[in-house]
DOTOR-337980 format. One record per residue: residue in three letters; y, x, z of N, C-alpha, C in turn. Coordinates in steps of 0.1 Angstrom, whole numbers, plus 5000, padded with zeros to 4 digits. Last residue first. Example, Ala and Ser with C-alpha at 12.3 -4.5 7.8 and 13.67 -1.06 7.14 Angstrom:
<recs>
Ser497851285071498951375071500051295079
Ala494351325078495551235078496751325078
</recs>
This chain:
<recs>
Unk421431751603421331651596422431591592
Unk421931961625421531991606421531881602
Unk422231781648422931841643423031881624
Unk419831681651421231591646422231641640
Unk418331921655417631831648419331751644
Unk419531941682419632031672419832011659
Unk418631771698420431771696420331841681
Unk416131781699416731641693418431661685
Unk416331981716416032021697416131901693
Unk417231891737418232011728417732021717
Unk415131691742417131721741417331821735
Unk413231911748413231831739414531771736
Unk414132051769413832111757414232031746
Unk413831851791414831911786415032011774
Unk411131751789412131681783413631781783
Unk410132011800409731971788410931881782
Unk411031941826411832071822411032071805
Unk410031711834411231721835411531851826
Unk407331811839407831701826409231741821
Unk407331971854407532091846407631961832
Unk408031781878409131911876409031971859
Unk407231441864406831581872408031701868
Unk407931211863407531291849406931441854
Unk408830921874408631051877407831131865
Unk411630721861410530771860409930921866
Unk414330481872413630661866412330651869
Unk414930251870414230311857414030421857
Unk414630051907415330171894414430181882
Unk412829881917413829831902414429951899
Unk411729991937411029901930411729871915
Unk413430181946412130231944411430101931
Unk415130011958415630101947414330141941
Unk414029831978414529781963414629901956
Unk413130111996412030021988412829951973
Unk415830132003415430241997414030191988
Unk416529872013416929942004416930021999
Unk413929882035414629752024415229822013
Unk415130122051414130102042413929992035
Unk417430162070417830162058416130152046
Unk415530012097417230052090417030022072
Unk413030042108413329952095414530022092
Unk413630162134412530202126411830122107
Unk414930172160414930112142414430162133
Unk413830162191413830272180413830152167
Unk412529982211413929932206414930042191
Unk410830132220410229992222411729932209
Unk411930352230411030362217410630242211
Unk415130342235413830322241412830302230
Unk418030662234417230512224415430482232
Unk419630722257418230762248417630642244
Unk423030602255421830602261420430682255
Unk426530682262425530622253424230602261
Unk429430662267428430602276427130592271
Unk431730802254430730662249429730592258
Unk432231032275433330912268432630772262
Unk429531132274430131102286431330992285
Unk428131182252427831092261428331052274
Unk430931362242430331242235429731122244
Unk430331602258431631532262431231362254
Unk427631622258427631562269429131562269
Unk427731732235426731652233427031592248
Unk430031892226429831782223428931702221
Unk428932082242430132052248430131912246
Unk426832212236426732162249428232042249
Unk427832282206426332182210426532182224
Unk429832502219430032392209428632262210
Unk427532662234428432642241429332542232
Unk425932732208425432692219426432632228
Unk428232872191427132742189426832662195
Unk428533092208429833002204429332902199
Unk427133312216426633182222427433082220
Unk427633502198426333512201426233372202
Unk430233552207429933532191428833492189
Unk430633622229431133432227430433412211
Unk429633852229429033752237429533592232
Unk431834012217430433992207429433882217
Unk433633982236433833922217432433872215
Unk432834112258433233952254433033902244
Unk430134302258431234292252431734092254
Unk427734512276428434382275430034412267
Unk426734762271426634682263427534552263
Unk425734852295426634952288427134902277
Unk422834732303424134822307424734882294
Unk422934362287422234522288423434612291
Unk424134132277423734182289423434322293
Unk423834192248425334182257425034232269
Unk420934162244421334292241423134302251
Unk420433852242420133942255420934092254
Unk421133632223422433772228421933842242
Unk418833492222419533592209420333662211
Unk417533362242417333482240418033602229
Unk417933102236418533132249418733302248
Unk416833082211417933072210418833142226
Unk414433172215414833242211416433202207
Unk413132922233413233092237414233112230
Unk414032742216414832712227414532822234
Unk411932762196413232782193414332782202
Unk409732722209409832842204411432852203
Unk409432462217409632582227410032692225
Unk409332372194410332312200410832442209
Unk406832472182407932512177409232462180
Unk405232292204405332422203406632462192
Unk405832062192406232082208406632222209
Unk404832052171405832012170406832052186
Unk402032042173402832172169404032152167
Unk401831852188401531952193402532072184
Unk401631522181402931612184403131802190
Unk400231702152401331642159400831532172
Unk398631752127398531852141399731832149
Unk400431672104399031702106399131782122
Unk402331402084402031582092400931612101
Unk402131232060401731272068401631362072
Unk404731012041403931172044403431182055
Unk404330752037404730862026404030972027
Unk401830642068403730662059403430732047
Unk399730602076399930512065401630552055
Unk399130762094398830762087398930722072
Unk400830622116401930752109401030822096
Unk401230282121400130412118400730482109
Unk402930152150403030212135402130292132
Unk403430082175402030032167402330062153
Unk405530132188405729962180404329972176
Unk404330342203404830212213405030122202
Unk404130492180402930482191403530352197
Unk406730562170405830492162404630462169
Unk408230642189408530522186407430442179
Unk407230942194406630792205407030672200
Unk407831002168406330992170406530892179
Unk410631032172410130942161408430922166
Unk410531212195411431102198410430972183
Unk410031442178408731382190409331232197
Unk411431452160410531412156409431362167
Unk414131512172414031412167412631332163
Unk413031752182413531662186413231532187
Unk413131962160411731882171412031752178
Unk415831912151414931832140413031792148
Unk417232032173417431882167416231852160
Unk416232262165415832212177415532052179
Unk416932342141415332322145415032272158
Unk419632352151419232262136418032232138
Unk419132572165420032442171419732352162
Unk419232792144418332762154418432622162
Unk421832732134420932742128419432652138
Unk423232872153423332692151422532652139
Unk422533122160422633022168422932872162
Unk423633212133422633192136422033072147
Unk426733232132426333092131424733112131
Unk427833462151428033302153427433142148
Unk426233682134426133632154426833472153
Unk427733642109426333652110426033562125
Unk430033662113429733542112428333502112
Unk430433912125431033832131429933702130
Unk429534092105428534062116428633972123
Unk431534002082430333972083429233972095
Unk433234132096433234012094431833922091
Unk432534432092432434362104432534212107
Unk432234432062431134422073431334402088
Unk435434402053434034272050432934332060
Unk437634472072436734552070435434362065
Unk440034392080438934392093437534452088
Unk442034272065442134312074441134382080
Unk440234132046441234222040441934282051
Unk438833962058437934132055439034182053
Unk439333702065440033812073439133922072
Unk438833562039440133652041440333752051
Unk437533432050436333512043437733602037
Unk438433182056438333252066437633392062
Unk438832972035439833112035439233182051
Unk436432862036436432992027436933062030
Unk437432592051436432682061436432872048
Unk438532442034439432522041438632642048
Unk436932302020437732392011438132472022
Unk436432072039435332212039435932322031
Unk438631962033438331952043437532082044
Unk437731802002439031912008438832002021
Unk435131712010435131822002436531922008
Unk435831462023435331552029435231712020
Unk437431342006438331392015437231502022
Unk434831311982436531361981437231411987
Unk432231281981432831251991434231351993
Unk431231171948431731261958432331251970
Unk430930921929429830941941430531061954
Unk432430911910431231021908430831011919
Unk434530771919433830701911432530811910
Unk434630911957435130891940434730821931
Unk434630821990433830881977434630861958
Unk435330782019435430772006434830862000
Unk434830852045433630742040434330702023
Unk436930932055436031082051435230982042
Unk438130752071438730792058438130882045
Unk437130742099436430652088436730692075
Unk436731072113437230942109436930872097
Unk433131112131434131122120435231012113
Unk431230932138430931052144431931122137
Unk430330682125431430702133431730802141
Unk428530762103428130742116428930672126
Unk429830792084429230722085428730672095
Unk430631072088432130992091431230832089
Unk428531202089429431172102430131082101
Unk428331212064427131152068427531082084
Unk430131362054430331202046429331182061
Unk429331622064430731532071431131402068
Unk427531672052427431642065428531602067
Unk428531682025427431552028427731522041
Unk429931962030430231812027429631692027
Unk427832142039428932082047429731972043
Unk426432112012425532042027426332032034
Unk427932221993427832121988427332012007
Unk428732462002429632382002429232222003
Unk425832612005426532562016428032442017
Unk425532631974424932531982425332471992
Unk427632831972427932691964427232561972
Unk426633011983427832981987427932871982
Unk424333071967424033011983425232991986
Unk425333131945424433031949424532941960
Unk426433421955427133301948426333121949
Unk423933521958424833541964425933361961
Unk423133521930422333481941423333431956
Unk424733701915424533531914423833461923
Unk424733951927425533851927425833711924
Unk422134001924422233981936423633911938
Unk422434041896421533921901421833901916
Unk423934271897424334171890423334041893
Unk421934441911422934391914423534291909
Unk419534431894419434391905421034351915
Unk421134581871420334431873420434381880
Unk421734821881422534761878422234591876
Unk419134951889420034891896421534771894
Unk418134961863417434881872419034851884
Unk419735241856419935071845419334971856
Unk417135471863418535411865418435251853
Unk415635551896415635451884416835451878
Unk415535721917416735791901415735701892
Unk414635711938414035731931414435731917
Unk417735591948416535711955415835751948
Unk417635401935418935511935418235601938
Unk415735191946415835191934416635361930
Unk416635181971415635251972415135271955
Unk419235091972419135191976417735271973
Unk418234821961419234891955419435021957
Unk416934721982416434751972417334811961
Unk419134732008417934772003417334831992
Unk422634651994420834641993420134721996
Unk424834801992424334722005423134672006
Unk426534991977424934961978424434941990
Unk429234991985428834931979427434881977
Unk430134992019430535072009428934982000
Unk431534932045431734822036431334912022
Unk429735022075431035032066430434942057
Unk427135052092428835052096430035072084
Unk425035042075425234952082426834962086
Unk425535212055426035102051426134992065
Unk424535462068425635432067426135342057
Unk421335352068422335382079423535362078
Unk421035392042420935242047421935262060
Unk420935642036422535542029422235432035
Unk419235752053420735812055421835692048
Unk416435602064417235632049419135692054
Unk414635512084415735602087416635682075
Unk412935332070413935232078415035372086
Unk412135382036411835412051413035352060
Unk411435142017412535202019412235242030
Unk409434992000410135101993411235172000
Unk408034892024407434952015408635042005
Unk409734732034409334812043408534892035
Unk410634522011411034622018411034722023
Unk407634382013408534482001409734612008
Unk407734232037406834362029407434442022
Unk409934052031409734182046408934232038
Unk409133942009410134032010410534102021
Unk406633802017406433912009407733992008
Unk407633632035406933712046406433862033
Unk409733512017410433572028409333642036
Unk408133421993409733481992409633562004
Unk405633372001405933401994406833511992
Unk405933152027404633252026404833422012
Unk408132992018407733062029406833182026
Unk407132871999407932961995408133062011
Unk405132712001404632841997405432901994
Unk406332542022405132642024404932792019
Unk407932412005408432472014407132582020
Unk406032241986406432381983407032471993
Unk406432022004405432062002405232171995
Unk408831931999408631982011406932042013
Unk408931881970409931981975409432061989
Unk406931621972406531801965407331861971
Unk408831481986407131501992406431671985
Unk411231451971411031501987409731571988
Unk409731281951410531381945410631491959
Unk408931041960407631151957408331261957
Unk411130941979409330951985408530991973
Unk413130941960413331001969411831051976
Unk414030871932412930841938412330941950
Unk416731101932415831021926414431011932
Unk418431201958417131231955417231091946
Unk420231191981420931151966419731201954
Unk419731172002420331042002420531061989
Unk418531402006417731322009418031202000
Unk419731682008419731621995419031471994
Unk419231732034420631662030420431642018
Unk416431832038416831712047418531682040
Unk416132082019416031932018416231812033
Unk417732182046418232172033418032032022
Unk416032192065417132122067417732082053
Unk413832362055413632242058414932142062
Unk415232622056414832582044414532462044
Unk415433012062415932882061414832782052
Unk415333332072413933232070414833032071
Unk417233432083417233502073416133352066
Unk417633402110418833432106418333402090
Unk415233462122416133332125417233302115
Unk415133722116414233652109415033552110
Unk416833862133417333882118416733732107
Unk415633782155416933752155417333742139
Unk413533992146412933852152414133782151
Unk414434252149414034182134413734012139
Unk414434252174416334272166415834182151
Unk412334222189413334132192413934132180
Unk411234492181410734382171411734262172
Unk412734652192412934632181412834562172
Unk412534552219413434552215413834562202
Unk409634702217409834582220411134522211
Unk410034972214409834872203409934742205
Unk411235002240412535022228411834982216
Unk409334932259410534892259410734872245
Unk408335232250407335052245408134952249
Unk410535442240409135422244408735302241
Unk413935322248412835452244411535382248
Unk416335092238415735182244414435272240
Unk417735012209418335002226418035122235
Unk414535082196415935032198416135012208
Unk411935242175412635232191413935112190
Unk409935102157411235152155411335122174
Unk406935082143407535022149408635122153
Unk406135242119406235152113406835042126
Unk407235632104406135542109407035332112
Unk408535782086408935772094408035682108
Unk405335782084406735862085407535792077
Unk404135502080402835612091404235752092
Unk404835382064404435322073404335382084
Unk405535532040406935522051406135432062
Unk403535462027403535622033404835542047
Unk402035302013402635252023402735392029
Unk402535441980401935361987402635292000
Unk403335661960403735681979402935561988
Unk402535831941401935661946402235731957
Unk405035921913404635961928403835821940
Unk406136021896405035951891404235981907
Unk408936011894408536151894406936091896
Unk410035761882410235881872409136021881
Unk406935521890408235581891408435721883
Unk404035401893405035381880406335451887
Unk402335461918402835571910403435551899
Unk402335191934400835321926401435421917
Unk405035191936404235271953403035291948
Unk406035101914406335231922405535251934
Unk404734811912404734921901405235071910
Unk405634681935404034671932404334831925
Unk408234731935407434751948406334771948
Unk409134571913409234701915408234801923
Unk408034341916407434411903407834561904
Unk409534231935408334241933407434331928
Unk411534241922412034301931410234321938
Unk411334051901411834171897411534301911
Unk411433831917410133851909410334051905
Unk413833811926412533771935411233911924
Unk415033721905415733851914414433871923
Unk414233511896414333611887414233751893
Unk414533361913413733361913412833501903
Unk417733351909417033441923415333421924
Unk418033221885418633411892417833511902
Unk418032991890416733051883416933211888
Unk420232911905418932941915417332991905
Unk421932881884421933001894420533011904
Unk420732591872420532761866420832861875
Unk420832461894419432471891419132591878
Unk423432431902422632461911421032541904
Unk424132281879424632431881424032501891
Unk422832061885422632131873422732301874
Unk423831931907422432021910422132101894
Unk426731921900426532001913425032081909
Unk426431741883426631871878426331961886
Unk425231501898424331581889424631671880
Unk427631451917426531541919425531561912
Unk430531541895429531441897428331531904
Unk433131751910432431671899431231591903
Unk433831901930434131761927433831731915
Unk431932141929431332011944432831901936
Unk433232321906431432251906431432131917
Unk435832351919435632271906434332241906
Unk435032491946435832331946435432271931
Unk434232701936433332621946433832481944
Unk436132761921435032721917434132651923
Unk438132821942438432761932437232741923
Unk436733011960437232901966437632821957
Unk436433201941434833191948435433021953
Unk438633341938437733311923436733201936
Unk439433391962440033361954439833241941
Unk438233631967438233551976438433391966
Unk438233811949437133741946437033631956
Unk441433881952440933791939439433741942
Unk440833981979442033901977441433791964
Unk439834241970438734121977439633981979
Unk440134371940440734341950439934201956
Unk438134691929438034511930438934461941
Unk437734921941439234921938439334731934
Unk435235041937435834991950437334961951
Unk432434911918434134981917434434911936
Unk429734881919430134891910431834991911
Unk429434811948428134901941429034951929
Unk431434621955432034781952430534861948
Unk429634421950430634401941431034541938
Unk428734381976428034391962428734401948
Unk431034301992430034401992429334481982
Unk432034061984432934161985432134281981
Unk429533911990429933891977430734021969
Unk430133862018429233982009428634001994
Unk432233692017432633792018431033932011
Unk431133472008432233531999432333642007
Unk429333412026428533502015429733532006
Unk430933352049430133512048429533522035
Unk432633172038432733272040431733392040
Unk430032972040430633012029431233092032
Unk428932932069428333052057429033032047
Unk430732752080431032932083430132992072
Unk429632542071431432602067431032722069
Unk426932522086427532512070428832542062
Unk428032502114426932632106426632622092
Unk429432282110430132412114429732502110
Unk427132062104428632102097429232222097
Unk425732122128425232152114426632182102
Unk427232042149426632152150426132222134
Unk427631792137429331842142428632002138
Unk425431632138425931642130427531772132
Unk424831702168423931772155424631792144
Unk426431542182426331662185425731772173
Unk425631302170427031342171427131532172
Unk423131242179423431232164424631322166
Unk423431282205422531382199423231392184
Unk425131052208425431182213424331242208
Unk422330822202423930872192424731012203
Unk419830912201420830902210421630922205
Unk417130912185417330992202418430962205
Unk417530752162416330722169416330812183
Unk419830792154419530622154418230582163
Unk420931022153421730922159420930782166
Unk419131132142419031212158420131092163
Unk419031082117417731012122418131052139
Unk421231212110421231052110420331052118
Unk420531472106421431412116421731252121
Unk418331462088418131482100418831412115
Unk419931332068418831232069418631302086
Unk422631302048422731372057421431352069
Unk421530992035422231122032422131182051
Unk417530862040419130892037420030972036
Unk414630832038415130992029416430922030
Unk412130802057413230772056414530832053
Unk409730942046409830812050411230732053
Unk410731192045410231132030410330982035
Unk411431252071412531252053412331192043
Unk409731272090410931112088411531152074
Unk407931452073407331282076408531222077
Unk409531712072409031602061408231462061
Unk409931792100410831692093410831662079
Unk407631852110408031732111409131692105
Unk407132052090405931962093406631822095
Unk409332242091409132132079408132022081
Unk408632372116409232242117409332172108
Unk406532492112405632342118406832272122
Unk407432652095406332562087406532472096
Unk408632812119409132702108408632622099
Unk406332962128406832882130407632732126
Unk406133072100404933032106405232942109
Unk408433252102408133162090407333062090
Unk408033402128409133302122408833242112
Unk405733592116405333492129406933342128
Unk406633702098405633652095405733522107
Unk409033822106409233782095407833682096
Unk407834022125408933922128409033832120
Unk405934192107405734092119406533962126
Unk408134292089406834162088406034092098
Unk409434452112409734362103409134252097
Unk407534592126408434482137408834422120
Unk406634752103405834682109406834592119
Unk409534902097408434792085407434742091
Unk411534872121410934882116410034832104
Unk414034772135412634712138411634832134
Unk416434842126416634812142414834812146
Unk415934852098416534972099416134972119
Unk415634642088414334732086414934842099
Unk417834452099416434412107415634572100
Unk419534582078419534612090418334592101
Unk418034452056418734612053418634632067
Unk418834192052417734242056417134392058
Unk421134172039421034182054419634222059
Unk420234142016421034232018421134252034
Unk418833962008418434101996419634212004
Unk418233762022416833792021417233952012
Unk420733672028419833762043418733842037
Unk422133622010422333702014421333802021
Unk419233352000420533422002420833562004
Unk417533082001417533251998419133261994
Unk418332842005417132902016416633072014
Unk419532681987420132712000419332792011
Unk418032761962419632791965419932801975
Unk415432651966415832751970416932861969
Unk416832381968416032401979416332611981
Unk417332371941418332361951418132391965
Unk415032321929415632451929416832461939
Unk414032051936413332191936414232341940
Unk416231871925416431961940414932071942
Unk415931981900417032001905416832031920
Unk413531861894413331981890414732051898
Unk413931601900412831651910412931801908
Unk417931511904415831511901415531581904
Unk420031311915419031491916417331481914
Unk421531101918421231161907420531291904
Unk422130871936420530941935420831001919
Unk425530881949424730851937423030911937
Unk427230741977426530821966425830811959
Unk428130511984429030571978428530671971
Unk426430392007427730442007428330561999
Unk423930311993423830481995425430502003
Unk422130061991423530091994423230232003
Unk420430071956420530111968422230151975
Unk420929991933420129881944419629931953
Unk422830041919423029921923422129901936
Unk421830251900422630321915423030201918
Unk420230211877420130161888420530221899
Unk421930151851422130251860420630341868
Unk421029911845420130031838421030151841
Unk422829731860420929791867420529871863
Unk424729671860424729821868423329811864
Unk424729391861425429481847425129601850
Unk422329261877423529301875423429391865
Unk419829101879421429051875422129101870
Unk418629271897418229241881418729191874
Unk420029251922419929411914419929341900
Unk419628991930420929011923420429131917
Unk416629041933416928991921418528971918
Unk417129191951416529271942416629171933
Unk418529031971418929151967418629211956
Unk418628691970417528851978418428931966
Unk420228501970420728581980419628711979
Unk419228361956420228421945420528481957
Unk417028191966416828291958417928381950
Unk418528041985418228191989417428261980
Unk418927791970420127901975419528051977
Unk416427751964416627781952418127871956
Unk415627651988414927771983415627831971
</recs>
């Protein structure tokens, strides 16, 4: 008795020299739980507002309309609620790194795992580029002579200096740029509200006029009830594209301080940012900017500076100084989300090379916890945000737009997936999903349904190729180069490995919980709540202060 008391784990933890760490008493391979609750808060909405919500969203008004646009916008968000649904039960209950892709290894089928992980990595490299490149974009609002060479440049040498440092500088720096966009949010709010009752220079309450003229569902493609159809499709593609957010926290999982409360709010805000950010900024939109504006139009086909929406509709109505805000925020925003993506394609590739879904060499980490080789590695995916200097930044942009949507959507497929695979595990061993961390509500049903949904709209996102007069190769491989990547390496994988669909009877449904419980039980962080957290940070600085005059 007395041998196997020096073998349990949580009393070596109590042992050791590390404990008032306590990054001892969970084996994290190599990473550190250093993201608190106020960090990944915000980190959440570093990777889930972006580009799409202040700038791309320009085109969905323009293909849809302001009614196909919040329509699209609303019913997608909806949707996606009921995939956070399920992938905040396995997250919180089993919060490891790279947690989705893992969970598709352990509990549906290593070839799933494999496939996911590889699928998600790729749709995490390719958005750095695009937001360095529409970075390019927002940039000539100001001067068109900025060489896109240097911002390429700047963007790839920073990204690198913030991701190899410790990951609690990563979410630091994360957690002031992501104040920007909440800033940018609010602002962009305040305009919309204030000018449509008549706060503008010619004191004019336009209200929702652009609803009714130019009016509010848009022809596309084609004419008549067809051609809105089609319109609402275009904003419904844009939405896919634009409405992120439950994967995200799915990779900060493995490096969450006290991971089952810190998760449990994060994903429980995912709601209201949904409902908020992205079904109030289709509104907005469609409110200050008729969707046949001459400068929206011709930004869609060129690279010229006032790429916003709201930027345009601010110019229009001869605000001035406002714009220049809004831009300069849209560039930290911008920037954000580039940073974020660095940080989730490198987890995912530690999280593979854990797997064995990656060579083992990637499974290093630094003394800061970083996954070092995997960082280099994703360094490379930026310079592809080079070929604007050739090709024009908006068409590159469409490029990367069309290619990595699709694996986006493939992200939510995995994650139903995974969760209707987790539910029958927990029915066949006699698990009450009652009793976990988090409980999701109205399963497996709405979990089925937002399965279906996403395997329409994925099969569905390059119908327009098909259409007479329309087919293009390029723009076809661009569409379905995700889809056709996820087929390849989900049945070349099961075919070389021989794998199997994990039997529910035989689902590991223990793994890594022992040691996520020891950490829980012997760490020293304390939950203090987001707005604790952001109290004690005050308090630091006037302690610092305080030492200072003394």
């Amino acid at each position: 008795m007395e041998e196997d008391k020096y073998k349990d784990p949580v009393v070596q933890a109590h042992s050791s020299p590390e404990f008032d760490s306590g990054e001892v008493l969970d084996d994290n391979h190599g990473l550190k739980r250093h993201l608190s609750n106020r960090k990944i808060q915000l980190i959440a909405i570093g990777g889930s507002i972006g580009t799409a919500m202040f700038v791309s969203i320009g085109g969905a008004l323009h293909s849809g309309g302001p009614g196909s646009l919040l329509l699209a916008y609303g019913l997608y968000a909806c949707v996606l609620a009921l995939v956070n649904n399920a992938m905040a039960e396995m997250a919180v209950y089993m919060p490891v790194n790279a947690s989705f892709i893992r969970h598709a290894a352990v509990w549906v089928d290593d070839a799933w795992g494999f496939m996911a992980g590889w699928n998600f990595f790729f749709y995490e490299a390719i958005l750095i580029p695009f937001e360095i490149s529409a970075l390019n974009l927002v940039l000539k609002f100001w001067r068109d002579d900025i060489p896109a060479g240097a911002i390429c440049a700047a963007c790839i040498v920073t990204y690198g200096m913030i991701n190899v440092a410790a990951v609690k500088y990563y979410g630091e720096a994360e957690f002031w740029l992501s104040w920007g966009k909440l800033l940018l949010m609010m602002i962009v709010f305040s305009f919309t509200f204030v000018t449509m009752v008549g706060g503008n220079p010619t004191h004019d309450a336009y209200g929702f006029r652009y609803w009714n003229d130019p009016g509010s569902f848009v022809e596309h493609l084609s004419t008549g009830t067809k051609g809105r159809w089609e319109g609402f499709l275009a904003a419904l593609w844009a939405a896919s594209f634009a409405i992120v957010g439950p994967e995200y926290m799915a990779m900060v999982a493995g490096e969450a301080k006290l991971p089952r409360i810190t998760l449990k709010r994060a994903f429980k805000a995912v709601y209201v940012r949904f409902g908020v950010f992205f079904i109030g900024g289709a509104l907005c939109v469609g409110i200050v900017l008729p969707w046949n504006d001459k400068t929206l139009k011709a930004n869609l086909g060129s690279s010229t500076g006032a790429a916003s929406p709201y930027v345009i509709a601010m110019q229009n109505m001869g605000v001035s100084g406002l714009p220049h805000l809004v831009n300069a925020l849209l560039f930290t925003s911008i920037y954000s989300a580039g940073n974020a993506y660095t940080y989730c394609a490198t987890r995912t590739l530690h999280g593979l090379a854990h797997d064995s879904h990656a060579p083992t060499i990637l499974r290093k980490c630094s003394r800061n916890g970083v996954p070092i080789y995997c960082l280099a590695i994703v360094m490379i995916f930026p310079l592809l945000s080079l070929l604007q200097l050739s090709n024009g930044a908006n068409q590159v942009l469409t490029w990367l737009v069309n290619i990595v949507t699709a694996g986006g959507i493939i992200d939510y497929i995995v994650i139903c997936v995974n969760f209707l695979f987790f539910y029958r595990a927990c029915r066949a061993q006699g698990v009450n999903r009652r009793e976990l961390p988090y409980y999701g509500y109205l399963q497996p049903w709405s979990t089925v349904f937002a399965l279906c949904w996403m395997i329409c709209v994925v099969t569905c996102y390059g119908y327009s190729t098909f259409l007479p007069g329309h087919w293009n190769v390029g723009t076809f491989f661009t569409y379905y180069a995700m889809v056709f990547l996820a087929i390849l390496t989900f049945s070349g994988w099961k075919l070389i490995k021989r794998t199997k669909f994990v039997n529910p009877l035989e689902a590991d449904l223990v793994w890594d919980r022992p040691a996520i419980e020891r950490y829980e039980l012997t760490t020293l962080d304390r939950d203090i709540g987001f707005w604790g957290e952001m109290l004690q940070m005050v308090g630091i600085k006037r302690e610092k202060v305080d030492e200072t005059q003394e």
